[in-house]
N, C-alpha and C positions, 0 to 999 in steps of 0.2 A: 409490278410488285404483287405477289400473290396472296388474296385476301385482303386486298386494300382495292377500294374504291370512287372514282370519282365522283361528284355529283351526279350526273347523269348516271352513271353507271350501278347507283345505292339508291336511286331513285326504283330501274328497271329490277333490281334484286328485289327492295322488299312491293313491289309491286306482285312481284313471282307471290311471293308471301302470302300478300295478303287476298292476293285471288283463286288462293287455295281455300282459304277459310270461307268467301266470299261469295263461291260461282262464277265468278268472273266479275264481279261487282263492283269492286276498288281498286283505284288505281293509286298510287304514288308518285309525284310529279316531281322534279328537281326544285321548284319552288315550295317544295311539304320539306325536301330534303334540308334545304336552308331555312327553314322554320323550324326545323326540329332541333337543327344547330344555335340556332336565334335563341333558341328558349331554354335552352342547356339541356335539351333531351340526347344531342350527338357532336361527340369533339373530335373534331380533326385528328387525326393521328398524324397529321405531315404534308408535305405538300409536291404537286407533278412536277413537272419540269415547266409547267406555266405559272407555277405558282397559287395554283387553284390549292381548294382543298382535298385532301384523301380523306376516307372514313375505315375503320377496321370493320369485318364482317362482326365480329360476337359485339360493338359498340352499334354499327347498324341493328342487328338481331335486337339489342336492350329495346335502341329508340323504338323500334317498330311493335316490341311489345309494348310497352309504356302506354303506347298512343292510339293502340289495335280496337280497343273495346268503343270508344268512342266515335272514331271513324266507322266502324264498322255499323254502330247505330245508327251514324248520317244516311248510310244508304239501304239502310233498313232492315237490318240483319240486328234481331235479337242478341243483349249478352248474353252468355250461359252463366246461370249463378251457381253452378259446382257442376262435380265429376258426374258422369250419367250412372242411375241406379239401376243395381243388377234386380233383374224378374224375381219378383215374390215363387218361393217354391212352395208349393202345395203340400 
């Protein structure tokens, strides 16, 4: 199914994600994934053929937003509190 993801597999994504913003800093494990679901950050869209759950990428994308600034404090990476200011012109 394209664009639908297992646990594992929505774990390894917003991992991608968040080690773009990060340096390589944070990671996302299958067990953040089902806490993310636990906590109604990310709903199943459906289920494999084992019955596990699937998650949609733009419902991955929300949770990993959602949850981004926080985590990303954990491992020590400042929020940004707005957009970056353009250079005073002379």
């Amino acid at each position: 199914m394209a664009g639908h993801y297992t646990t594992a597999e929505a774990a390894e994504q917003a991992t991608q994600w968040r080690r773009l913003l990060s340096a390589g800093a944070a990671e996302v494990t299958p067990i953040t994934i089902r806490s993310w679901a636990f906590r109604g950050h990310l709903q199943p869209c459906g289920l494999d053929e084992h019955g596990h759950p699937l998650y949609a990428h733009t419902d991955l994308a929300r949770a990993e937003l959602a949850t981004r600034s926080r985590a990303l404090r954990l491992v020590g990476i400042p929020e940004q509190t707005g957009a970056p200011r353009a250079a005073a012109h002379a």
